[in-house]
N, C-alpha and C positions, 0 to 999 in steps of 0.2 A: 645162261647164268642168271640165276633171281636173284636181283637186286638190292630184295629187304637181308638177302646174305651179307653184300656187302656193306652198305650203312651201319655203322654202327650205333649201340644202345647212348652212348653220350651225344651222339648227331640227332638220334632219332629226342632225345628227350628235350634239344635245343628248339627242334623244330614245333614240338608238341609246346611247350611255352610262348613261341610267337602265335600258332595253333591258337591259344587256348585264348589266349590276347584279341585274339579278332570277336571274342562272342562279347564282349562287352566293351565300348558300343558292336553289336551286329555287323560286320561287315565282310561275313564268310562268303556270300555269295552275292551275287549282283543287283540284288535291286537295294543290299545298306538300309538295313530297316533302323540302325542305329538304335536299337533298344538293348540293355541290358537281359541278353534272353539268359543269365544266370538264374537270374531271380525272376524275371515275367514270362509272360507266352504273346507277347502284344506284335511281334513281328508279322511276316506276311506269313510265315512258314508256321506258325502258331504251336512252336517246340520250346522246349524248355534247354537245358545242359544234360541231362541223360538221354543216350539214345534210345529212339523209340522203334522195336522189330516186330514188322509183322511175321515172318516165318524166313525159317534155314534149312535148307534143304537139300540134297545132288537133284540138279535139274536138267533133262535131257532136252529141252524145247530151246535151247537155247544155239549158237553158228556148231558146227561138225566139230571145227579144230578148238573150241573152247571145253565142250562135253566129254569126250575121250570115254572110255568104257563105263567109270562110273558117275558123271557126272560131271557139273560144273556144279561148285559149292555156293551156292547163291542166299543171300544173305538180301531180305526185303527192306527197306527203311521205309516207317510212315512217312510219309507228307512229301512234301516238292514245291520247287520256287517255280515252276511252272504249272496253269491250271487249263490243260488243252480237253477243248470239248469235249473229244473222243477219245480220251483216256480211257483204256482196257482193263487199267488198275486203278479205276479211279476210287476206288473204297479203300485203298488203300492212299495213293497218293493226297486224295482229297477230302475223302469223309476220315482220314488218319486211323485208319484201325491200326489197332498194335498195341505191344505191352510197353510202357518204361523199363529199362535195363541199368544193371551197373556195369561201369567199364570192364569189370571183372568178368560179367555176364557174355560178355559182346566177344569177347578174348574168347571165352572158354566156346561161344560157337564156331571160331574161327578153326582152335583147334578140332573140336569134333569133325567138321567137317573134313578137315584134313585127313581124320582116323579112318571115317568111312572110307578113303580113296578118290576122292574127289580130284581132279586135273587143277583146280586152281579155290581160289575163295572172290567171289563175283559178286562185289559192291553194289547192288544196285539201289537207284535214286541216292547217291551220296553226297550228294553235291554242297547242302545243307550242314553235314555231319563230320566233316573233314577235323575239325581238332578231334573228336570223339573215338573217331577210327585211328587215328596217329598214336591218341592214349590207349587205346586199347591193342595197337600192336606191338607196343611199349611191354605188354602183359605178356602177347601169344610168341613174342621173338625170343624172352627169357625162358620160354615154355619149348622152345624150337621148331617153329612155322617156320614150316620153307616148301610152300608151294605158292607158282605165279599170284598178286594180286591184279584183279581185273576191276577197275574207275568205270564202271557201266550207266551214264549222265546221260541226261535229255542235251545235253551239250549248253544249259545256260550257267554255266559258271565264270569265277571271279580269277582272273591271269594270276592277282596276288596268291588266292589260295591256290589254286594249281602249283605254282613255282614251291611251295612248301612242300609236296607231295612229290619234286625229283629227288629221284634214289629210291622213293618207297613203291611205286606203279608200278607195274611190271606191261600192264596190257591196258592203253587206255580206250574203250568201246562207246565214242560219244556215237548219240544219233542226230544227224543233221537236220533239221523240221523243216525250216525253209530257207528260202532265199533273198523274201523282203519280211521287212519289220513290220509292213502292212497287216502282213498274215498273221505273223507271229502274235500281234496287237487284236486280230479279230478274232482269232482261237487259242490262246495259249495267254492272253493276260501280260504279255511284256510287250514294252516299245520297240527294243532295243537288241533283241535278238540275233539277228545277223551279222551284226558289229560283233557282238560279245562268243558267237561261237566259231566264227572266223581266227581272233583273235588266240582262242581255247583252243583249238584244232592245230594250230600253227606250233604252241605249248606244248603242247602231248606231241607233237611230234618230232620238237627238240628236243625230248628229255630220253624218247623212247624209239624214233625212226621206225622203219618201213615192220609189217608183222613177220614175224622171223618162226617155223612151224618147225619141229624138231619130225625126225623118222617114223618115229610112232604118229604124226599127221597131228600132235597137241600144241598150239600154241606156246611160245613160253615167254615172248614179250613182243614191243611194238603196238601200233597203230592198226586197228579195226574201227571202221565207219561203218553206220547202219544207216539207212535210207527209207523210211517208209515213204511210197508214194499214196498219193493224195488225190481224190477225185477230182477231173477238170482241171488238174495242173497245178492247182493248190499249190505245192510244194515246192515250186518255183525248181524242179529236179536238173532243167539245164544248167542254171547259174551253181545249182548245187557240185555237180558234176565236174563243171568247167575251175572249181574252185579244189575240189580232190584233186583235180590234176597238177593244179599248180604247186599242189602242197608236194605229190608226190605221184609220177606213173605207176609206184607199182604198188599203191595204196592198195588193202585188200579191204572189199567193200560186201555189203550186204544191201543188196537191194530189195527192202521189204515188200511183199504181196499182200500181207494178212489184212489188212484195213477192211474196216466193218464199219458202219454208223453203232455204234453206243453210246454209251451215257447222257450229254446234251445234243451231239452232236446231228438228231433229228430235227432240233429245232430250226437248221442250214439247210436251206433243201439244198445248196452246192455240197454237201456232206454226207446227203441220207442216201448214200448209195455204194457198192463195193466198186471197184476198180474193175475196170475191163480187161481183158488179155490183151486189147490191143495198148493200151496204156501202159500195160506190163512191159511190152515187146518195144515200145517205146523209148521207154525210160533208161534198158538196158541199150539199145542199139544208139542214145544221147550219151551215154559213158562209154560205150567203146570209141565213138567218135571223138573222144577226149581222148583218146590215148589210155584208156582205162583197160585191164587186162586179167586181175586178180579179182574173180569173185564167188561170193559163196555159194549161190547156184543161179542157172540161167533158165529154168522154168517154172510156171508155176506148179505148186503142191497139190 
């Protein structure tokens, strides 16, 4: 059952008011930059009140059960309250390429993508943009959207604004980065990390429980964790692990391979290097030892 069905447009338009309330003073997402970002761009996130897209698309690179034959309908947002070295997107995330939109704009992507046939509409870096996306499915629900919404986060977000977002998520896909704030502090620009996607994880799981895959093998709500692992342990993948489990055994995870040194992340010689198979075989054989059981594959690619 998708759940943007059941909320209704007077729920939905309560929420997009309290929404819209958090961007002045700023405090959508976790670092509260307390700026009026109606009017300036002086926050961390260096966004204004219209959303800014880099591209929309059906995107096959993305877990089996979110793609389905044509796609997952993936929607890019500029910029992000996270600034990790080895950002893959980071011309996107950090140098913010993208165009400014009207909410009107933003709506009518969501339905296109729907037209094409796409299994769902896949928020990515949204974390930022949460009153923007509420107004705009305020637009595409009167329009009749009615495929899964997928919250696809680096996992630094704010409990408050999550808790606005039950009833409208359907599939929430944080990625878990690490497991001390050390880390998080020496590659990704925040103290605070751990506490705050602990806290998110827990959220998304009460609103939406374990991932639920309908016959045809597509998603259609529930919890998806993502995992990149990280050269040298980086990633603190045990505590990670040991913490999906507590949340839930039958958590369905993705345990990431693809790690590469880009962007700054040469500058670490602990970073300038890909992940070993045996690191791979590691990681995965630390999660089954949690009781961990649902995953999205177990070799590498």
């Amino acid at each position: 059952m998708i759940k943007l069905q059941k909320i209704t447009l007077k729920e939905l338009n309560i929420k997009k008011e309290k929404a819209v309330a958090l961007l002045n003073p700023c405090v959508v997402c976790p670092r509260e930059c307390r700026v009026d970002r109606i009017k300036t761009q002086e926050g961390y996130c260096k966004t204004k009140n219209k959303p800014k897209i880099h591209s929309a698309q059906p995107h096959f690179g993305e877990e089996s059960c979110l793609v389905g034959i044509k796609g997952s309908g993936t929607i890019f947002f500029s910029s992000c309250n996270l600034s990790c070295v080895y950002c893959q997107n980071w011309k996107i995330s950090q140098m913010k390429m993208g165009e400014e939109m009207e909410i009107s704009q933003l709506a009518s992507l969501m339905l296109y993508l729907e037209a094409k046939g796409c299994s769902n509409i896949n928020l990515v870096s949204p974390s930022i943009w949460v009153p923007q996306i509420i107004e705009s499915l305020i637009l595409a629900k009167k329009k009749g959207l009615n495929i899964p919404l997928v919250f696809n986060t680096g996992g630094y977000d704010r409990l408050e604004t999550l808790k606005l977002l039950d009833g409208i998520i359907d599939i929430y896909l944080p990625d878990i980065k690490y497991s001390t704030n050390k880390m998080s502090q020496n590659y990704s620009n925040v103290s605070d990390y751990w506490v705050r996607v602990q806290r998110a994880v827990w959220e998304m799981y009460k609103q939406v429980g374990d991932l639920k895959i309908n016959k045809e093998g597509i998603a259609e709500s529930g919890l998806l964790v993502r995992h990149l692992i990280l050269p040298n342990r980086l990633a603190g993948t045990a505590k990670v692990m040991k913490f999906i489990s507590s949340v839930s055994k039958n958590s369905y995870i993705n345990i990431m391979d693809q790690y590469q040194p880009c962007f700054k992340s040469r500058k670490f010689p602990e970073l300038n290097r890909k992940i070993t198979d045996q690191e791979f075989k590691q990681a995965v054989g630390i999660a089954k030892n949690e009781g961990l059981y649902r995953f999205e594959h177990l070799q590498r690619k």
